[in-house]
C-alpha positions in Angstrom: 0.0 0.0 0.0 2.8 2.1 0.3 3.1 2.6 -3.3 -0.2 4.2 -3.6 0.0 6.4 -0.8 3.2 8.0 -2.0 1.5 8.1 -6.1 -1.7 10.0 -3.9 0.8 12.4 -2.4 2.7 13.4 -5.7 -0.9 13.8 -7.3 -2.3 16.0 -4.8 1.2 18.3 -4.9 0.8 18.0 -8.7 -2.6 18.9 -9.0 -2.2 21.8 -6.7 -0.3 23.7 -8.9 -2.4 23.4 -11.6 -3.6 26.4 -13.6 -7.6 25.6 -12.8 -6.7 26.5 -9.1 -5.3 30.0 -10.2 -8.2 31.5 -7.6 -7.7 32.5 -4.2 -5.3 31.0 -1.9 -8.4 29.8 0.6 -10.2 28.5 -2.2 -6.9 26.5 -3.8 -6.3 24.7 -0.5 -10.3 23.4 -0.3 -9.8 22.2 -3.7 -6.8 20.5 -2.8 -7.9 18.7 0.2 -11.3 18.0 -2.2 -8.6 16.4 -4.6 -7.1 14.8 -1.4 -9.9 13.3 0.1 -11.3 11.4 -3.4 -8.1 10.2 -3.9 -8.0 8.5 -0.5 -12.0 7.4 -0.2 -12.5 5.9 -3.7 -11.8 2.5 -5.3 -12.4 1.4 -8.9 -13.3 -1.7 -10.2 -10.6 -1.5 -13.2 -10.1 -0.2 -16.6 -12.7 -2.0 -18.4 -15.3 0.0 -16.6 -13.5 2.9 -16.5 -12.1 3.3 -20.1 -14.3 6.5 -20.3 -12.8 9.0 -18.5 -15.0 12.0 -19.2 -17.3 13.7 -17.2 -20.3 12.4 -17.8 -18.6 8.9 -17.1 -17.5 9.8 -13.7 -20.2 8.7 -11.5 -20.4 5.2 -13.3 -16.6 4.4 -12.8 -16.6 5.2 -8.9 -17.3 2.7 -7.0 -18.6 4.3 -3.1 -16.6 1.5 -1.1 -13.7 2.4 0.7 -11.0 0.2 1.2 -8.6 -0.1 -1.8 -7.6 -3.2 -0.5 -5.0 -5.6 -0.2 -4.5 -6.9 -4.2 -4.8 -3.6 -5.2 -2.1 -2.2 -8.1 -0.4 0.4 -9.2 -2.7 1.0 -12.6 -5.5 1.4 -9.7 -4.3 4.1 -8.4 -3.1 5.5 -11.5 -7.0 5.3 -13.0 -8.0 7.1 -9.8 -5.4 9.6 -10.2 -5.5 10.5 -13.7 -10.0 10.5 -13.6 -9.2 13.1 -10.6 -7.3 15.1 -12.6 -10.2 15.4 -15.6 -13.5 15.6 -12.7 -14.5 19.2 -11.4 -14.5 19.7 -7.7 -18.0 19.5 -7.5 -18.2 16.0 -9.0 -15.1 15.5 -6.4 -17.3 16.7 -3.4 -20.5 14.7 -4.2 -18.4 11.3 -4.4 -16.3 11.6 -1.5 -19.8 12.4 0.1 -21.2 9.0 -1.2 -18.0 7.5 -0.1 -18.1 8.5 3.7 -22.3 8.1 3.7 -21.6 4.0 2.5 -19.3 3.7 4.9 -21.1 5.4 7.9 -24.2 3.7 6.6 -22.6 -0.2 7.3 -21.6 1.1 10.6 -24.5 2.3 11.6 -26.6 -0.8 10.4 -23.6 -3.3 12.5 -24.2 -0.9 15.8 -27.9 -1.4 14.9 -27.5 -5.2 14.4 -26.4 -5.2 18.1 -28.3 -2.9 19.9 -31.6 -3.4 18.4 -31.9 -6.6 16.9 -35.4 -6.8 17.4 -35.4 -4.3 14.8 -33.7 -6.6 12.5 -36.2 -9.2 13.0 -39.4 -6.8 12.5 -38.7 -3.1 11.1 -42.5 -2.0 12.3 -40.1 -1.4 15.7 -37.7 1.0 14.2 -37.6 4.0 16.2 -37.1 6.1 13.2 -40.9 5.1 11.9 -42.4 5.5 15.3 -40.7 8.2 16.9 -40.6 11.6 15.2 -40.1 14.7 17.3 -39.9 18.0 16.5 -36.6 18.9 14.6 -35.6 22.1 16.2 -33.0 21.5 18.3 -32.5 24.1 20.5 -30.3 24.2 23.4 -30.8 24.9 27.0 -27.3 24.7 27.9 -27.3 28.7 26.2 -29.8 30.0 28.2 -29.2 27.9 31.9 -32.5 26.2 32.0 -33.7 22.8 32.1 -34.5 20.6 29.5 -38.6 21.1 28.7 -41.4 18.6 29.8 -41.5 17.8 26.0 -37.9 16.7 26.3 -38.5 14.6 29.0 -41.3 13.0 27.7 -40.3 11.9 24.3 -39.7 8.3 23.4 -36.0 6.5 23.6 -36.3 3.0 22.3 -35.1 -0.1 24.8 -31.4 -0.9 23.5 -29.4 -4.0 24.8 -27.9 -2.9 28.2 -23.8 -2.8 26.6 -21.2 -0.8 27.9 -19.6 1.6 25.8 -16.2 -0.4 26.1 -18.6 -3.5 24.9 -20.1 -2.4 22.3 -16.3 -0.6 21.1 -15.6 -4.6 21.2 -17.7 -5.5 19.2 -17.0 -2.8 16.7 -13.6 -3.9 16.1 -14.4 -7.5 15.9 -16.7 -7.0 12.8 -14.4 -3.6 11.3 -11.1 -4.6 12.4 -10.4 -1.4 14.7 -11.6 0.7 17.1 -10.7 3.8 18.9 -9.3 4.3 22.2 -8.2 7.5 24.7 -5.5 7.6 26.9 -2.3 9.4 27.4 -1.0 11.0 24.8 2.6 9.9 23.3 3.6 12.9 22.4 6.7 14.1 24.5 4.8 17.5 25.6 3.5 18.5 28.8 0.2 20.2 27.3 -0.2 17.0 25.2 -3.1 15.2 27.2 -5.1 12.8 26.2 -5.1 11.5 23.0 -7.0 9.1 20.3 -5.1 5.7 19.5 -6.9 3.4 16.8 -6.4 -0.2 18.2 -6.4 -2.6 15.2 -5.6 -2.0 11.6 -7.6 -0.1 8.9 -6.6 0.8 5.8 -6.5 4.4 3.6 -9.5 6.6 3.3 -11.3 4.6 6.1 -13.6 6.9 8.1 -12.5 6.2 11.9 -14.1 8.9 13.7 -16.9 11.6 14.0 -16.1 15.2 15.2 -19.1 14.9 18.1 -20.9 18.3 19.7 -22.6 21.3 19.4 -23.0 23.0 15.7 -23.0 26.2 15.1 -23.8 28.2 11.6 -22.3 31.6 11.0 -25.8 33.3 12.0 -25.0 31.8 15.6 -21.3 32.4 16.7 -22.6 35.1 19.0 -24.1 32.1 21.0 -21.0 30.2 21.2 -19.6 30.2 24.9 -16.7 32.6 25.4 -17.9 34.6 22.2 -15.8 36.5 20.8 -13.1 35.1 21.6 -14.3 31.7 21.4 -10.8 29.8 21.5 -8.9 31.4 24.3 -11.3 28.9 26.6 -11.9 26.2 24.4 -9.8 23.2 23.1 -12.7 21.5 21.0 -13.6 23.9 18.8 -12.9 22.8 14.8 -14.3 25.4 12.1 -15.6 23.6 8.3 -14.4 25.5 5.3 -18.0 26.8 5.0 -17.6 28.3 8.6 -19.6 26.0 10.1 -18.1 25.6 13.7 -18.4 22.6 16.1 -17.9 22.8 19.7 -16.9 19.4 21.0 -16.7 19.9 24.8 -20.4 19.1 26.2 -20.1 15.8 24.3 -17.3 15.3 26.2 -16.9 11.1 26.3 -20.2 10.5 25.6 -22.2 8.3 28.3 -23.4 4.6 28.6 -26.9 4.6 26.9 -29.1 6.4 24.1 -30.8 9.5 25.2 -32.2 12.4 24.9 -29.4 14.8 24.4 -29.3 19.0 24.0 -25.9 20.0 24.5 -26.4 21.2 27.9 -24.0 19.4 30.3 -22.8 21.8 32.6 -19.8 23.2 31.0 -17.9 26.1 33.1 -15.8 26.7 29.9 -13.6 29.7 32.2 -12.7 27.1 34.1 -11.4 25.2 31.2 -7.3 25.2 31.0 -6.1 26.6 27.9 -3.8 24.0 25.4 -0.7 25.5 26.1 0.2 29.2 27.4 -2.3 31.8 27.9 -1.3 35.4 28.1 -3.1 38.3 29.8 -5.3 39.0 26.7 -6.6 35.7 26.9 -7.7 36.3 30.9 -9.2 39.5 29.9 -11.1 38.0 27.2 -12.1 35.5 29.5 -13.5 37.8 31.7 -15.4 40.2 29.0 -16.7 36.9 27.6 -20.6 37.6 27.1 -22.3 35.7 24.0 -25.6 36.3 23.2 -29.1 34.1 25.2 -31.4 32.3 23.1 -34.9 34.1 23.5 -37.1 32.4 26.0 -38.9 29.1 24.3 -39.1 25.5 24.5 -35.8 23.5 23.7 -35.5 20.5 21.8 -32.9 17.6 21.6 -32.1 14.9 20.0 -31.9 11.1 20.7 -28.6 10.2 20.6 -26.2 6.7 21.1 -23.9 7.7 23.4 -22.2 5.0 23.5 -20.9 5.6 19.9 -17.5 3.8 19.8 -17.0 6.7 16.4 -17.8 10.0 18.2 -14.1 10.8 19.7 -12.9 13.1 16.8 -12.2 15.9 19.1 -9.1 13.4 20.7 -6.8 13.4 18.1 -3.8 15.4 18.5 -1.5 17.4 16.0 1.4 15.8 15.5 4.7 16.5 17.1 7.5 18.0 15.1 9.2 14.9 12.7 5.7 13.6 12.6 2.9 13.3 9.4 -0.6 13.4 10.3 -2.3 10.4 9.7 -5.9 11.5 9.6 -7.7 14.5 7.5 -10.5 16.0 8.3 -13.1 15.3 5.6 -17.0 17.7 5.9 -19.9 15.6 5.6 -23.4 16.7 5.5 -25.6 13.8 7.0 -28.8 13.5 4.8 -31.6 14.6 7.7 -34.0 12.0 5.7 -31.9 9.2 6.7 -33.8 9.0 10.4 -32.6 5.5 11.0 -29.2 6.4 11.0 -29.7 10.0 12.6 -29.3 8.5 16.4 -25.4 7.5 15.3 -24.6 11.1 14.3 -23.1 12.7 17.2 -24.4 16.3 17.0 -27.1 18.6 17.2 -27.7 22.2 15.5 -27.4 25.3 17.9 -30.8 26.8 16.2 -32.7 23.9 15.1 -31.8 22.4 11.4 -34.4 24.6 9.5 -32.0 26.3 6.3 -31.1 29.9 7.7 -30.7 32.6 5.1 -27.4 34.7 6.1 -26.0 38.1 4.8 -22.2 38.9 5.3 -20.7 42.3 6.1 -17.2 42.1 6.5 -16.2 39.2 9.5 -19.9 39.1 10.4 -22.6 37.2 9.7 -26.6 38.3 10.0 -29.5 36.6 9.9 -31.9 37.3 7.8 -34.6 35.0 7.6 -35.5 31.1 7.1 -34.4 30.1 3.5 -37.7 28.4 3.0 -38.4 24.7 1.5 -37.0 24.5 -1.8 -38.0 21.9 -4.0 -35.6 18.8 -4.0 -33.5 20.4 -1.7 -32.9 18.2 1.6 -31.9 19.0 5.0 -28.1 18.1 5.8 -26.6 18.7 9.3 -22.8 19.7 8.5 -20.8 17.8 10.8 -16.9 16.4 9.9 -15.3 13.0 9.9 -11.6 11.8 10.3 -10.5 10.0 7.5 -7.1 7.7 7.1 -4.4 8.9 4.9 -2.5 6.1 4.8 -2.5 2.6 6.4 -2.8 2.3 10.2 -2.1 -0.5 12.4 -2.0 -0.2 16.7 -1.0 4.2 16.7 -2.1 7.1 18.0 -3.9 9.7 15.4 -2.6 12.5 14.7 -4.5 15.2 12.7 -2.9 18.4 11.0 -4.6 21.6 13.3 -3.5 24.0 10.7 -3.4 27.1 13.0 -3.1 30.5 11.7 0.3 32.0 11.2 -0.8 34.8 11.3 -1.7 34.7 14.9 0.1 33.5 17.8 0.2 29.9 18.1 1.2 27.9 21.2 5.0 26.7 22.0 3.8 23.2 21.2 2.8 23.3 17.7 5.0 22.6 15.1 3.5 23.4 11.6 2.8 20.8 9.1 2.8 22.6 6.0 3.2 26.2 6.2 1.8 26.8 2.8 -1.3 25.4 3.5 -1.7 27.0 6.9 -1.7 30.4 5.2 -3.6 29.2 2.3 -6.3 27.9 5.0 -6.8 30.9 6.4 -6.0 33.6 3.5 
């Protein structure tokens, strides 16, 4: 496999510099982790499928499973390489999305396949037929109060009583991996925990979900510690659309399926900073005041807790001499898959109705709901980590990108200066 991971690498360098990504710097680097990210999540069945490599052909060559697996060749790669090369970034996007969703979507059905197997035997008891809340799912976490009677009172199908470290077991025993926490191996005092995958898996696997809180543009002035949401928060991760998660109430997630808002009792001040903090940061602290949701009833979500996937927020950036290991790789989960919806890790700070936004400068305004548009469908934006190259038994580490523009603690050691500024350009 080594063979193809290098060929990816030289592609993606290669197809970087390419004319068609003469734009801005921001907008080069998304293509380029686009470019990245179908490289490592697609497969093809071989050049007698795939002997059209136009456009139009694209969709019938890719094949949506993962794995490139072990008697793959080097003309496999190539085929993947060279169709990248002639697709547009939007073809790009909308296969890696199929590519994570398959994946996800087996998951999900094996975690179903233990802890509902009733459903298995009769699907008139899937909770996604007979339980349908409302969808707006606001947070009481924002505001201080309790969850509402409505909370409370809505149904959470019976699951088999497994321990999260069971049902991780049995994860890895049908997938071949798992995730674990514990120390960190990075020499580094600020270093903490960190996320080890235990087993093997192989490039352009998904192995974990970024879990939490999600936050649009038209609601960073709810995000704790607003404005200056990072000097007292280490789980905060920003999409390339601006979409923001904020990982910390999910913390390790729990031992059952619940009802879940967001609203464990964080004291984010009290929260020590990843690495030094300065006396702006302490003032910022102090001035911290984000906005309170207006008085109304809050909705959650049912949510597995025990998902052995939802540890995203673990993974460290790697120490200097180190590669990463994992990418971070958006994925908007289809809202009209409900059967799955109780695996995804997240809820929407503002319910997951479309928000129309305008943009003046740094800020963002609401400005209205966006309405229903025909064949449009409800996504909730959440991200996923994805393998760059094979792993067997390590710890993951995932490229932060900081800003270089702004001051970056003693500990991190930049991956790719290039693409740091290009990130945030």
């Amino acid at each position: 496999m080594a063979f193809l991971f290098n060929k990816f690498q030289e592609a993606v360098r290669t197809l970087a510099k390419n004319p068609m990504f003469a734009r801005d710097p921001r907008h080069l680097q998304f293509e380029a982790d686009v470019n990245r990210l179908f490289l490592y999540t697609s497969k093809f069945s071989g050049k007698d499928v795939c002997e059209d490599t136009d456009v139009l052909s694209f969709f019938d060559c890719a094949l949506s499973y993962y794995r490139l697996g072990e008697n793959a060749e080097e003309k496999d790669a190539e085929e993947i390489i060279d169709l990248a090369s002639k697709a547009s970034v939007a073809d790009q996007q909308k296969q890696v999305q199929e590519n994570v969703h398959y994946q996800l979507s087996h998951m999900f059905q094996a975690m179903d396949d233990v802890l509902r197997p009733d459903v298995k035997d009769d699907p008139s008891k899937d909770p996604s037929k007979a339980h349908s809340h409302p969808q707006r799912s606001g947070l009481s976490f924002a505001v201080g109060r309790a969850a509402s009677a409505n909370m409370r009172s809505a149904a959470i199908p019976a699951t088999r009583p497994l321990t999260r470290a069971e049902l991780s077991k049995k994860f890895r025993d049908h997938f071949g991996y798992t995730l674990d926490i514990k120390p960190s191996g990075i020499p580094h005092k600020d270093a903490g925990q960190g996320l080890f995958l235990s087993g093997e898996a192989n490039v352009g696997a998904v192995l974990a979900i970024y879990p939490g809180v999600i936050y649009s543009p038209a609601y960073y002035r709810y995000i704790p510690g607003y404005p200056r949401i990072d000097a007292c928060n280490n789980y905060l991760i920003t999409r390339y659309d601006g979409t923001i998660i904020d990982a910390t109430p999910w913390c390790l997630g729990d031992e059952t399926r619940e009802l879940w808002d967001g609203s464990n009792l964080v004291d984010y001040n009290a929260m020590r900073p990843k690495g030094s903090e300065n006396n702006s940061d302490r003032v910022w602290r102090m001035l911290s005041k984000p906005l309170e949701k207006s008085a109304r009833e809050n909705f959650g979500e049912v949510l597995e807790r025990r998902n052995p996937l939802a540890f995203g927020h673990f993974a460290n950036h790697p120490p200097q001499g180190s590669n990463p290991n994992v990418m971070i790789c958006p994925y908007d989960f289809p809202l009209s898959e409900k059967n799955m919806r109780v695996y995804i890790p997240n809820i929407t700070f503002g319910g997951e109705e479309p928000i129309k936004m305008k943009r003046f400068g740094s800020f963002y305004f609401k400005s209205g709901s966006s309405g229903d548009q025909a064949g449009d469908s409800l996504v909730l934006k959440t991200l996923v980590l994805v393998s760059t190259r094979s792993i067997c038994d390590e710890e993951l580490f995932l490229n932060y990108r900081y800003s270089n523009s702004k001051r970056r603690p003693e500990w991190y050691s930049p991956v790719d200066e290039e693409e740091d500024k290009r990130r945030w350009s």
